[in-house]
N, CA, C and O of each residue as an XYZ file, in Angstrom:
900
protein
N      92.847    131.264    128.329
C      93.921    130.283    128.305
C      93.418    128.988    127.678
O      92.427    128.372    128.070
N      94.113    128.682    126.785
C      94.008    127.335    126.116
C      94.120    125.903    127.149
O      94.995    125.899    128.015
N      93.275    124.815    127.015
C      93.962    123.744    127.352
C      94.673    122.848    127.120
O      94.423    122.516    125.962
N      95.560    122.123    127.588
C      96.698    121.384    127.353
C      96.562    120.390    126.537
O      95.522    119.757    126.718
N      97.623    119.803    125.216
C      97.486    118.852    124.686
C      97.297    117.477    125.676
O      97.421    117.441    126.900
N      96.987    116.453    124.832
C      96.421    115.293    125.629
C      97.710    114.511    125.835
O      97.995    113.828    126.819
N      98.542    114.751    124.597
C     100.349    114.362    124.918
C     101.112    114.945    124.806
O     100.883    115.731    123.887
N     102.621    115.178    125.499
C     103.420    116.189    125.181
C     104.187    116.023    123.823
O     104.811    114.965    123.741
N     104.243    116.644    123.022
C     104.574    116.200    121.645
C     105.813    117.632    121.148
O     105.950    118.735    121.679
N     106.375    117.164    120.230
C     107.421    118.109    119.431
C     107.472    117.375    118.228
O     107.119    116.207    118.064
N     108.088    118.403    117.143
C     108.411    117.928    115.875
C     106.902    117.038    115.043
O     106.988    116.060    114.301
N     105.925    117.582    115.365
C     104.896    117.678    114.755
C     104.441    118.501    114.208
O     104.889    119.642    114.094
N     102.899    117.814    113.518
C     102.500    118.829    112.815
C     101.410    119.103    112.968
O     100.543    118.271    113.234
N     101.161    120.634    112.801
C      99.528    121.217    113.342
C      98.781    121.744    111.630
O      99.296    122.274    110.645
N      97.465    121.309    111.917
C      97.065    121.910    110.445
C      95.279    122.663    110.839
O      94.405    122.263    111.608
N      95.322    123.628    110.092
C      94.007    124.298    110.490
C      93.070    123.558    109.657
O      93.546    123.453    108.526
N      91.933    123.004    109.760
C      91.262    122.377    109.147
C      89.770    123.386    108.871
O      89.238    124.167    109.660
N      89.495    123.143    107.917
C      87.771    123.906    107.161
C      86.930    124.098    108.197
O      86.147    125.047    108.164
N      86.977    122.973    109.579
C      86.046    123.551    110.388
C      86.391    124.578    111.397
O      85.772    124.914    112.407
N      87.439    124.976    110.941
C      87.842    125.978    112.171
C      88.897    125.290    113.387
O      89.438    126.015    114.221
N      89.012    124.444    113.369
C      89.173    123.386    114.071
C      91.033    122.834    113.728
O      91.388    122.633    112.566
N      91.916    122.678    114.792
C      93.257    122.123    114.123
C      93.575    121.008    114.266
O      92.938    120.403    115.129
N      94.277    120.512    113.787
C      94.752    119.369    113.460
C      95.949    118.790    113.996
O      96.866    119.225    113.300
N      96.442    117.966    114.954
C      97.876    117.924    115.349
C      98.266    116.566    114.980
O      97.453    115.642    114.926
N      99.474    116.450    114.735
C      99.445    114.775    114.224
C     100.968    113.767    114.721
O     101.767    113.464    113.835
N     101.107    113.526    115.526
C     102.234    112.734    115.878
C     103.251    113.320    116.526
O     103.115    114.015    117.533
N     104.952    112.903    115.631
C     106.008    113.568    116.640
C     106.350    112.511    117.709
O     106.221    111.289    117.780
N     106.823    113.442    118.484
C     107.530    112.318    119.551
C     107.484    113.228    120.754
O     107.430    114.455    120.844
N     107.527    112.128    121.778
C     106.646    112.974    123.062
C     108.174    112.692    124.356
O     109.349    112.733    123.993
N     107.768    112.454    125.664
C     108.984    112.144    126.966
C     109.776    111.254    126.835
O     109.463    110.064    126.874
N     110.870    111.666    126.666
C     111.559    110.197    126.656
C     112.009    109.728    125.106
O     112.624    108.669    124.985
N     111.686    110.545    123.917
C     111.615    110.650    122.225
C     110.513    109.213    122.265
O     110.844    108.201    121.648
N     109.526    109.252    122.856
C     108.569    108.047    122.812
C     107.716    108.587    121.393
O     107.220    109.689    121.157
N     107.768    107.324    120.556
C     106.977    108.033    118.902
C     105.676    107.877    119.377
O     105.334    106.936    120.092
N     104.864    108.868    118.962
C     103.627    108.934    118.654
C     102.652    108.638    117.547
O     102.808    109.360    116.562
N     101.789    107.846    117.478
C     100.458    107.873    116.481
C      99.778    108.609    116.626
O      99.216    108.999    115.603
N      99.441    109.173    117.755
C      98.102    109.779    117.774
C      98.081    110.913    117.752
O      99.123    111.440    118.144
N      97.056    111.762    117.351
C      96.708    113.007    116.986
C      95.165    113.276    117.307
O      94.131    112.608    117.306
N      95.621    114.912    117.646
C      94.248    115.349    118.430
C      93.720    116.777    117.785
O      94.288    117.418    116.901
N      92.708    117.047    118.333
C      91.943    118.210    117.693
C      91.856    119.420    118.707
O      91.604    119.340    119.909
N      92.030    120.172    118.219
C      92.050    121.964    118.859
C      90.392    122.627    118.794
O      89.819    122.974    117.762
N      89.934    122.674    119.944
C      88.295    123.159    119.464
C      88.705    124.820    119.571
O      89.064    124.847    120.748
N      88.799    125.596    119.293
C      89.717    127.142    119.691
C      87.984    127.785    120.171
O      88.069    128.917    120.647
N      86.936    127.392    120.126
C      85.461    128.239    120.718
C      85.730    127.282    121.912
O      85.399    127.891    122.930
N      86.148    126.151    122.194
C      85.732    125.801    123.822
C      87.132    125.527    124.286
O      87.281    125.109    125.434
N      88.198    125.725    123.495
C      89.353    126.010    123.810
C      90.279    124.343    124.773
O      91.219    124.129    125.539
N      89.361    123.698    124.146
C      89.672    122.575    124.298
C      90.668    121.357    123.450
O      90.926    121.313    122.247
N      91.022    120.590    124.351
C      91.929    118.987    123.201
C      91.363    118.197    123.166
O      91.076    117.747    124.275
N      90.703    117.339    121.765
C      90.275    115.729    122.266
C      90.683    114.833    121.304
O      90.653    115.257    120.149
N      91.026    113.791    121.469
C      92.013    112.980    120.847
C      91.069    112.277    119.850
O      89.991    111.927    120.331
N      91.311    111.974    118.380
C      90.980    111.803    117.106
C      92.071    110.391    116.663
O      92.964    109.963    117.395
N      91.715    109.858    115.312
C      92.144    108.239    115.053
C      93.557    108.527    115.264
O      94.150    109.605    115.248
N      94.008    107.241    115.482
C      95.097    107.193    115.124
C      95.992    107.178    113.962
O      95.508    106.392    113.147
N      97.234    107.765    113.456
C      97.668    107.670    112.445
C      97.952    106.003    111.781
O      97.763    105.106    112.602
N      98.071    105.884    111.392
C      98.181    104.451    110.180
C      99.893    103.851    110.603
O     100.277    102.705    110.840
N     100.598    105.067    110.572
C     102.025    104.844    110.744
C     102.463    105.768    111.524
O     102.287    106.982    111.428
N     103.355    104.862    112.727
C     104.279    106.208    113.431
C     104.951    106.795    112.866
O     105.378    106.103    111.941
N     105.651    108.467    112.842
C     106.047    109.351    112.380
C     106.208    110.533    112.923
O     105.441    110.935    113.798
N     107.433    111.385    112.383
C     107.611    112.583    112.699
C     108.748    113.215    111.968
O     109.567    112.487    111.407
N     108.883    114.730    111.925
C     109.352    115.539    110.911
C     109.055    114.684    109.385
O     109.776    114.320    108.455
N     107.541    114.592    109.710
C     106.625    114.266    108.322
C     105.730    115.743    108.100
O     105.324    116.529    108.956
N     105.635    115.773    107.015
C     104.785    116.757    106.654
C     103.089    116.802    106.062
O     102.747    115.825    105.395
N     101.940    118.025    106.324
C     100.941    117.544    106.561
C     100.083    119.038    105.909
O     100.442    120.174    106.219
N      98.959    118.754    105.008
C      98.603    119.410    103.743
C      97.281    119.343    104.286
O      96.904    118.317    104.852
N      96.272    120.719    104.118
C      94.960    120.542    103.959
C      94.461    120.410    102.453
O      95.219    120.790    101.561
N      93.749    120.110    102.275
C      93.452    119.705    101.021
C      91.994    120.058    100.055
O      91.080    119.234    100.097
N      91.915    120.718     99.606
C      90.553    121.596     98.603
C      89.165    120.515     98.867
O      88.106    120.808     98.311
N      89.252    119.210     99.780
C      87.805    118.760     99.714
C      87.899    118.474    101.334
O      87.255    117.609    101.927
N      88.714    119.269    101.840
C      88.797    119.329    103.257
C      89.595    117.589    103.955
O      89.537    117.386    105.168
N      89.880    117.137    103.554
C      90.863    115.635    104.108
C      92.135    116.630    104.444
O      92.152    117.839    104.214
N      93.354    115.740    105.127
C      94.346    116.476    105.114
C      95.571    115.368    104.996
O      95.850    114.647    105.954
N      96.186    115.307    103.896
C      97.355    114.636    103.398
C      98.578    114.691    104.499
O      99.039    115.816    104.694
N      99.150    113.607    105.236
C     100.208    113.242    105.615
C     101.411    112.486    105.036
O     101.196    111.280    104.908
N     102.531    112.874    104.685
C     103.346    112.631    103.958
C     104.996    111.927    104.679
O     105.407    112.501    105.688
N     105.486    111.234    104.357
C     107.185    111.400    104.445
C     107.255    111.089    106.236
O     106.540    110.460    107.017
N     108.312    111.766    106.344
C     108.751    111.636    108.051
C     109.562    110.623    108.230
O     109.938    109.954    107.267
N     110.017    110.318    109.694
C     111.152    110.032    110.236
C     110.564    108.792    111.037
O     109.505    108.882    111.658
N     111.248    107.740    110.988
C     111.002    106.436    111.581
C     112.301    105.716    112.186
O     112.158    104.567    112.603
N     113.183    106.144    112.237
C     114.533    105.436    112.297
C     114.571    105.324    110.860
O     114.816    104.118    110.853
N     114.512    105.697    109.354
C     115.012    105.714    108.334
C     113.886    106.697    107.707
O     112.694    106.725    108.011
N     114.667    107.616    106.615
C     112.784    108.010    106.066
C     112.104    107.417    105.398
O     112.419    106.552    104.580
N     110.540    108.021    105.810
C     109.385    107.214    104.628
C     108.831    107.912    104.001
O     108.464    109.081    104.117
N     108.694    106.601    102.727
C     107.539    107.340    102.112
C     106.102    107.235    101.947
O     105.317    107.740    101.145
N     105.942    106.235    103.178
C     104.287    106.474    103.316
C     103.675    107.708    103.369
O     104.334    108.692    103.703
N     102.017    107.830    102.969
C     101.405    108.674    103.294
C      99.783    108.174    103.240
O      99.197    107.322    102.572
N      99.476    108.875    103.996
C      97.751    108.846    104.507
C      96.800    109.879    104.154
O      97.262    110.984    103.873
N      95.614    109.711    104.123
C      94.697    110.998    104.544
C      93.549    110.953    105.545
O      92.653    110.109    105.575
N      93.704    111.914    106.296
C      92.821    112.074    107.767
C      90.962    112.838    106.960
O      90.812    113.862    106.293
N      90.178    112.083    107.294
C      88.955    112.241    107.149
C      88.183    112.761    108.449
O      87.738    111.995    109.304
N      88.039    114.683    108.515
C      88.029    115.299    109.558
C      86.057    115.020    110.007
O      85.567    115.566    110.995
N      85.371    114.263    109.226
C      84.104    114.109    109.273
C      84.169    112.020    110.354
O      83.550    111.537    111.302
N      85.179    111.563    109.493
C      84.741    110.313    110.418
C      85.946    110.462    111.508
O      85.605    109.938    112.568
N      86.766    110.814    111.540
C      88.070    111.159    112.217
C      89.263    109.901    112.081
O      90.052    109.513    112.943
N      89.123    109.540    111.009
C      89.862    108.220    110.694
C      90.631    108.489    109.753
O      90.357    109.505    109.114
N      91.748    107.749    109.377
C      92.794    107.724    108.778
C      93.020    106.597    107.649
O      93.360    105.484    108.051
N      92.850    106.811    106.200
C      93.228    105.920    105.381
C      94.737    105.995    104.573
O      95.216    106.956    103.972
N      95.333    104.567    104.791
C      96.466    105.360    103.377
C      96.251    105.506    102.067
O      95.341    104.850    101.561
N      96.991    106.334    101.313
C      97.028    106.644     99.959
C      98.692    106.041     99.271
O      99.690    105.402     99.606
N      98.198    106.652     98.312
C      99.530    106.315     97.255
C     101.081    106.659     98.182
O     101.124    107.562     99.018
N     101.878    106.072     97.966
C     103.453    106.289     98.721
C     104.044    107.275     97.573
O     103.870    107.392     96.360
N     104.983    108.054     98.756
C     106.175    108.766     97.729
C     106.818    108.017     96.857
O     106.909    106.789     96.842
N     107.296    108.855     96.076
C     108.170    108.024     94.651
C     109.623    107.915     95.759
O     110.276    106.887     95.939
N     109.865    109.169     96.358
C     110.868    108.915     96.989
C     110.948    109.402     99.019
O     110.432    110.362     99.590
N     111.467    108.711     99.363
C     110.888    108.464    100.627
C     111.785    109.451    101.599
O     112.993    109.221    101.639
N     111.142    110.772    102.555
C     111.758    111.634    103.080
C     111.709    112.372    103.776
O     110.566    112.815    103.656
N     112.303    113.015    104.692
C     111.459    113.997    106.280
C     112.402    115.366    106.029
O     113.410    115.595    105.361
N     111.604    116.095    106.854
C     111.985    117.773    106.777
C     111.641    118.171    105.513
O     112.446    119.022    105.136
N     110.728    117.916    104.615
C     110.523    118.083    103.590
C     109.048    119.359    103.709
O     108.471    119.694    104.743
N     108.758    119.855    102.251
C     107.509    120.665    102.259
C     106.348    119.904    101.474
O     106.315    119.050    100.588
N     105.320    120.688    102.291
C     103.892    120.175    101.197
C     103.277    121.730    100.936
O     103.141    122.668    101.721
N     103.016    121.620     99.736
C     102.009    123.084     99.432
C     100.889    122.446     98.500
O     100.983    121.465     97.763
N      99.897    123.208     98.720
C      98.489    122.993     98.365
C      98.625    123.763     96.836
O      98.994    124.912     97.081
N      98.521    123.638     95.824
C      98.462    124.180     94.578
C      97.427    125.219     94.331
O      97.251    125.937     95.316
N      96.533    125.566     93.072
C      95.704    126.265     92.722
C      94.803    124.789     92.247
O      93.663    124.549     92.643
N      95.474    124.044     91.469
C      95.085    123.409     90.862
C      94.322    121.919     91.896
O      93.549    121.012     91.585
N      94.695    122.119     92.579
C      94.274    121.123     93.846
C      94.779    120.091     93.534
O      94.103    119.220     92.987
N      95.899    119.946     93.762
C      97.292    118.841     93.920
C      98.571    119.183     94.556
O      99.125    120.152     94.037
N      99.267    118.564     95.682
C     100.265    119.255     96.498
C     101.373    118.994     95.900
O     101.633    117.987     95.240
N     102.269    120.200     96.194
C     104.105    119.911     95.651
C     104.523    119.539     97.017
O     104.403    120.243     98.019
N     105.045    118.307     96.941
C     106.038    117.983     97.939
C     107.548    117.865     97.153
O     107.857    117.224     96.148
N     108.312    118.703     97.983
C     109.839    119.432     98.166
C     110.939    119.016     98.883
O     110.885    118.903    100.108
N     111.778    118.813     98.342
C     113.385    118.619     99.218
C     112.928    118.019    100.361
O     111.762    117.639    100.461
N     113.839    117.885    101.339
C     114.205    117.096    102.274
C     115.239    116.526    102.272
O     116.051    116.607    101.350
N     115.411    115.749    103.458
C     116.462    114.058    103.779
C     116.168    112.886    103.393
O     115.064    112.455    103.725
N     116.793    112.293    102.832
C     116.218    111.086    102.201
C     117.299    110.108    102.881
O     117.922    110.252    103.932
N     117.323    108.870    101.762
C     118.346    107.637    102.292
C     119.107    107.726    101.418
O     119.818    106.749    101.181
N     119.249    109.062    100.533
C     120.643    109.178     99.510
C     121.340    110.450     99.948
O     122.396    110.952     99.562
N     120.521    110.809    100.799
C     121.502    112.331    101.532
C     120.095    113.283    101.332
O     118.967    112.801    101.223
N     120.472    115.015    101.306
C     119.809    115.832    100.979
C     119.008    115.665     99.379
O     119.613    115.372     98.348
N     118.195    115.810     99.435
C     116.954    115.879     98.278
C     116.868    117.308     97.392
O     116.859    118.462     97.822
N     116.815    116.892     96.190
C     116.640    117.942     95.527
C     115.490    117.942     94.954
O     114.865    118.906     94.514
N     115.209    116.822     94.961
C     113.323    116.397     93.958
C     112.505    116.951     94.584
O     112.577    117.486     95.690
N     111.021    116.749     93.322
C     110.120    117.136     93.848
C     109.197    116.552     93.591
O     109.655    115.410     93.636
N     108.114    116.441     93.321
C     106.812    115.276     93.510
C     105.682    116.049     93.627
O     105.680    117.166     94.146
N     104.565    115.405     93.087
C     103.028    116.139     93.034
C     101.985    115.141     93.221
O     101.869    114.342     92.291
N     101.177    115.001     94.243
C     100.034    114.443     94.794
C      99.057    114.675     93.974
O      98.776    115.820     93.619
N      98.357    113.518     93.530
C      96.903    114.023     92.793
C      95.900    113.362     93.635
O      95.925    112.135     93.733
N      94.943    114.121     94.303
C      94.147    113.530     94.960
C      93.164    112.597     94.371
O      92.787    111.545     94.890
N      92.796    113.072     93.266
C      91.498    112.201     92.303
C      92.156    110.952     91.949
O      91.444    110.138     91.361
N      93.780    110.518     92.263
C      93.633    109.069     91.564
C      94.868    108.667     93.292
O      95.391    107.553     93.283
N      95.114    109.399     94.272
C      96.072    108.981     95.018
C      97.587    108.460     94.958
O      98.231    107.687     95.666
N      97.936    109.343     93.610
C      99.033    109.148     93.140
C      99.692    110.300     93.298
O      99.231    111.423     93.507
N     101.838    109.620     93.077
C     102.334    110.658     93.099
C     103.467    110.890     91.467
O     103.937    109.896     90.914
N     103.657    111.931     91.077
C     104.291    111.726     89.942
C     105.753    112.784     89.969
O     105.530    113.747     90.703
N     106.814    112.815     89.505
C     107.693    113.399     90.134
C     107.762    114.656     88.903
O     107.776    114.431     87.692
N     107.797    115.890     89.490
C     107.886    117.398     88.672
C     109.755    117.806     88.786
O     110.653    117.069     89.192
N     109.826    118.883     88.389
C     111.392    119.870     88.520
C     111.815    119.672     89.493
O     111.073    119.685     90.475
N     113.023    119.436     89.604
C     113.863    119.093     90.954
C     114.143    120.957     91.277
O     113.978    121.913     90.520
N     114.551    120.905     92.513
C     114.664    122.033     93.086
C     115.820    122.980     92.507
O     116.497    121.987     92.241
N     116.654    124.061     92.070
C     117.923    124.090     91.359
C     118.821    124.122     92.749
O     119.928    124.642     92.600
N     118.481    123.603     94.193
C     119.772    123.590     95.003
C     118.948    122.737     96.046
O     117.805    123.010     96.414
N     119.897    121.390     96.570
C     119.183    120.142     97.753
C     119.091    120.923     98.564
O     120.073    121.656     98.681
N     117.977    121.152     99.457
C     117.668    121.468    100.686
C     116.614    121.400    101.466
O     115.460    121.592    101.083
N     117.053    121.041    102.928
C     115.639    120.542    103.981
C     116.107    121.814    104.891
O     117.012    122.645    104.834
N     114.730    121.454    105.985
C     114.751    122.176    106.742
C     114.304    123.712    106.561
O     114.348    124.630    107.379
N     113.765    123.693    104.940
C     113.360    125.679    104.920
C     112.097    125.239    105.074
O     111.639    124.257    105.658
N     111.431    126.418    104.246
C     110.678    126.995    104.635
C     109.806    127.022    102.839
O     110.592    127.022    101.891
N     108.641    127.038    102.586
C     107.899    126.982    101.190
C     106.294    127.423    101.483
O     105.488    126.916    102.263
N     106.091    128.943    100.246
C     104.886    129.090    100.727
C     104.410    129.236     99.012
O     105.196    129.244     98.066
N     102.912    129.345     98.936
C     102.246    129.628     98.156
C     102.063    131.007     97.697
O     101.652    131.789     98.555
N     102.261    131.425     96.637
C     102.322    133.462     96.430
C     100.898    133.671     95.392
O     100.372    132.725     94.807
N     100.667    134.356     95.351
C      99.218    134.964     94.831
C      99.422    134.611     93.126
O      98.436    134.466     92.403
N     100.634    134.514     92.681
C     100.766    134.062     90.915
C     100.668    133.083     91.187
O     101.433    132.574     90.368
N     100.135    131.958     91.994
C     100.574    130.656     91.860
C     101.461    129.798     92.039
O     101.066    128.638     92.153
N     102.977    130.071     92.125
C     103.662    129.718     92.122
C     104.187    129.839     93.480
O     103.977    130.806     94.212
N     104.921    128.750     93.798
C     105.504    128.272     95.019
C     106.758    129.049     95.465
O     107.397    129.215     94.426
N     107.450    129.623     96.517
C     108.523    130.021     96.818
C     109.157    129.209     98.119
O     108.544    128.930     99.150
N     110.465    128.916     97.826
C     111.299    127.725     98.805
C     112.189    129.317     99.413
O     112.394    130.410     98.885
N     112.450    128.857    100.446
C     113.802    129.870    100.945
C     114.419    129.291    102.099
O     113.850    128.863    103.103
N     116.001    129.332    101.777
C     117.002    129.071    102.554
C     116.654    127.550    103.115
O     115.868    126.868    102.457
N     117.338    126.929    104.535
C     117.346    125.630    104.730
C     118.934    125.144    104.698
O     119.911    125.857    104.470
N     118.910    123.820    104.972
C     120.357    123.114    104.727
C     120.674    122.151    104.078
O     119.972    121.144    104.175
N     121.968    122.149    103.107
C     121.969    121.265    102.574
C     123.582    120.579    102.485
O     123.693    119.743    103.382
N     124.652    120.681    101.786
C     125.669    119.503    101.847
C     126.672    121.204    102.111
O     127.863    121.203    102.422
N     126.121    122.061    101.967
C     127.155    123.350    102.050
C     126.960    123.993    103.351
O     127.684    124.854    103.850
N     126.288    123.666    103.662
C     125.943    124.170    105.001
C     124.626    125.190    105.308
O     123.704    124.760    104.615
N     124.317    126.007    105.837
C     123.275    127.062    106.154
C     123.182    128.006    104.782
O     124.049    128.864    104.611
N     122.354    127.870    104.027
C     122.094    128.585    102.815
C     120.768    129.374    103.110
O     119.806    129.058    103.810
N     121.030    130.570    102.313
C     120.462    131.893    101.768
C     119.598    131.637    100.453
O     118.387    131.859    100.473
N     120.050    131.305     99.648
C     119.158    130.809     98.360
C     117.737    130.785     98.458
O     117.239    130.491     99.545
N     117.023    131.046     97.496
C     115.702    131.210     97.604
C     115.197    130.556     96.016
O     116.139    130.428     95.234
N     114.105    130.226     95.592
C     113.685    129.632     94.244
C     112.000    129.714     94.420
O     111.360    129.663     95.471
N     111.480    129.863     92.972
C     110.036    129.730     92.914
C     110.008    128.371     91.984
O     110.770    128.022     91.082
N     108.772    127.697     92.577
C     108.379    126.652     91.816
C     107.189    127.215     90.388
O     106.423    128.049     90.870
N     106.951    127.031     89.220
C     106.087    126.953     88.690
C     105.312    125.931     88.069
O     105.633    125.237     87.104
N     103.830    125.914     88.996
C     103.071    124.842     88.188
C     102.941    123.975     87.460
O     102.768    122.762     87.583
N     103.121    125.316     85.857
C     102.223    125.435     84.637
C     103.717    125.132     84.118
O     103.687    125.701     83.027
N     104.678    124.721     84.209
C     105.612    124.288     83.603
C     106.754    123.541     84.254
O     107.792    123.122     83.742
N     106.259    123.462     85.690
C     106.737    122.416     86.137
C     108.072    122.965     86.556
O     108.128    122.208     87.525
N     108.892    123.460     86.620
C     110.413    124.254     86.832
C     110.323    124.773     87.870
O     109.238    125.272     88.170
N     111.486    124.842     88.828
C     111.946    126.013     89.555
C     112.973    127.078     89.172
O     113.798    126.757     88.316
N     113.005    127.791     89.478
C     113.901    129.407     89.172
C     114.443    129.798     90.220
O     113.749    129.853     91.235
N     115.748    130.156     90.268
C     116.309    130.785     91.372
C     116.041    132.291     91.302
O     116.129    132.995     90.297
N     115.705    132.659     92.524
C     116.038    134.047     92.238
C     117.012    135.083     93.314
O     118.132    134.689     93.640
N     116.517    136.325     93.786
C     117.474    136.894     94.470
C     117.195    136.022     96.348
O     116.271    135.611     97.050
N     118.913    136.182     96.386
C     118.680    135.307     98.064
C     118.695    135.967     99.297
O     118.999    137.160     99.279
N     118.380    135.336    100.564
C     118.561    135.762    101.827
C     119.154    136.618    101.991
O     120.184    136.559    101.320
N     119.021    138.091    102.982
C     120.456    139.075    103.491
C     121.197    137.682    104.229
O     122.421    137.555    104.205
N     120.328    136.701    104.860
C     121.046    136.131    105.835
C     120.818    134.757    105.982
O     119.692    134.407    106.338
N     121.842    133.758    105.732
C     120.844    132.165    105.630
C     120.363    132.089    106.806
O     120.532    132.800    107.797
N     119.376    130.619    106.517
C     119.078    130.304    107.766
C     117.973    129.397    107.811
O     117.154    129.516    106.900
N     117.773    128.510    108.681
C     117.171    127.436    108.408
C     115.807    127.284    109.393
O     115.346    128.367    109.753
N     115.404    126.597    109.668
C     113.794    126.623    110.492
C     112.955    127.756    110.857
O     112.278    128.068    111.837
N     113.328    128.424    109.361
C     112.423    130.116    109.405
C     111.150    129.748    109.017
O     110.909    128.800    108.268
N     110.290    130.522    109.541
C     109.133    130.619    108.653
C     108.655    131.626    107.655
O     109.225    132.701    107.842
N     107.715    131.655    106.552
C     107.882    132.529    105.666
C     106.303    132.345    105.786
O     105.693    131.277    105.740
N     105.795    133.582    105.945
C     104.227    133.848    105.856
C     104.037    134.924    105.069
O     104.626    135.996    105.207
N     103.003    134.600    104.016
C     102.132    135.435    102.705
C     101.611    136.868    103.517
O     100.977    136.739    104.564
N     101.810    137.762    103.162
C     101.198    139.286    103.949
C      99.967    139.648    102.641
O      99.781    139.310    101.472
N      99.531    140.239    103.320
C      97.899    140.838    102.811
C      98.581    141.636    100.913
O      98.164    141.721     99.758
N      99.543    141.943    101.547
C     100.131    142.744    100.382
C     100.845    142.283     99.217
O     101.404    142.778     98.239
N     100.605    141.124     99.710
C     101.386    139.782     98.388
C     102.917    139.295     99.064
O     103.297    138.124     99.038
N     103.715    140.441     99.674
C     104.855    140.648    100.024
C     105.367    138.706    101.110
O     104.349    138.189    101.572
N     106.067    138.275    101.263
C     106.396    137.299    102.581
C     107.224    137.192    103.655
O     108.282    136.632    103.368
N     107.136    137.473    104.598
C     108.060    137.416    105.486
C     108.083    136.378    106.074
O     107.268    135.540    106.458
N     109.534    136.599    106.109
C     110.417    135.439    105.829
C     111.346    135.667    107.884
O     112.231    136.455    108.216
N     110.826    134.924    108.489
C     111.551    135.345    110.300
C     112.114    134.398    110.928
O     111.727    133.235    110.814
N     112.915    134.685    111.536
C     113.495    133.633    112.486
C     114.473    132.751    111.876
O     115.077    133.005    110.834
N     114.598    131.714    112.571
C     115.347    129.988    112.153
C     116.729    130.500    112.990
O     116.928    131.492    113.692
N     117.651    129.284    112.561
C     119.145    129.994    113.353
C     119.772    129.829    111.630
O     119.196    129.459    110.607
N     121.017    130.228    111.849
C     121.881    130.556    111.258
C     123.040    130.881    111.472
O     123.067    131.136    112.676
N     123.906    131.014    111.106
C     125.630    130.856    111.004
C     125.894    131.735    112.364
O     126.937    131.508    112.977
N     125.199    132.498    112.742
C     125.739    132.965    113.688
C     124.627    132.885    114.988
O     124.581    133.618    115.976
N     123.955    132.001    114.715
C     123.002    131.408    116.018
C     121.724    131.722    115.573
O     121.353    132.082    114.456
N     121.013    131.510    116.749
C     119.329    132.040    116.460
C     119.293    133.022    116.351
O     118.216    133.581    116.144
């Protein structure tokens, strides 16, 4: 049996970090009390111990490991969205900021590239649902904006596939609970729609299988969870 976080938290984010070790970062705890702080998962002594504080309160922000082991915090929910972002240094356990979003937003995705630079994806913004997209370069802490998505939507789900290229599926946007699915590409910057959901649905997760294949489970949808 695991032991208990050090705060009760939701609508955060957990990230596995290079040492084996996870990462939890904010959210909002009893009472929707916001959180800064974030703690570490030892999974060999099965323990919690609490690590820096974040820079900025936040939640339904999103949170990237990153090819030199830091881990990028992005976007999230403040009473309006932001577009701050930070990076957590899992060696001093401290938190610096970096470059801000071009555009500022929560429920959004981060994916780690090939190229070692993250796509951050759709979301809520302060103009409604988001269709943009944006790319982190770690070597200069900037962000520069790539292919907008071909349909606004937060709340899905975006994984990395063995060609490289990014896949978004389903989520919500001004139509309601959508099925739609799209790949991002890199090397030219575009997304593509392709074939969609049997079934929309939104706070699914979509995990890479050994076989290339993704399954795609859960969330609710038009006719419940």
């Amino acid at each position: 049996r695991s032991g208990s976080l050090n705060a009760p938290r939701y609508r955060h984010t957990a990230t596995l970090l290079s040492n084996g070790k996870v990462l939890v970062v904010g959210g909002l705890s009893t009472g929707n009390l916001l959180l800064s702080s974030a703690e570490i998962y030892d999974p060999a002594a099965g323990t919690w111990k609490l690590t820096g504080s974040t820079t900025v309160v936040r939640y339904w922000h999103s949170a990237c490991l990153l090819a030199n082991g830091h881990v990028l915090v992005s976007g999230g929910q403040l009473g309006s969205p932001q577009a701050s972002a930070e990076l957590y240094d899992p060696v001093t356990g401290s938190w610096t900021a970096t470059g801000s979003l071009t555009t500022a937003r929560y429920f959004h995705t981060s994916t780690l590239l090939p190229n070692g630079r993250v796509l951050v994806a759709g979301g809520d913004g302060n103009s409604g649902y988001l269709a943009s997209a944006e790319l982190y370069n770690p070597a200069t802490g900037t962000w520069t904006a790539t292919g907008s998505l071909s349909v606004p939507r937060y709340n899905f789900a975006a994984t990395l596939l063995p060609n490289g290229k990014v896949l978004a599926v389903g989520g919500i946007n001004n139509s309601g609970i959508i099925a739609t699915t799209e790949t991002y590409d890199p090397v030219l910057g575009q997304w593509t729609a392709i074939n969609a959901l049997n079934d929309a649905r939104f706070s699914a997760t979509a995990t890479l299988l050994p076989d290339g294949k993704v399954l795609v489970a859960g969330g609710a949808g038009n006719s419940g969870y």
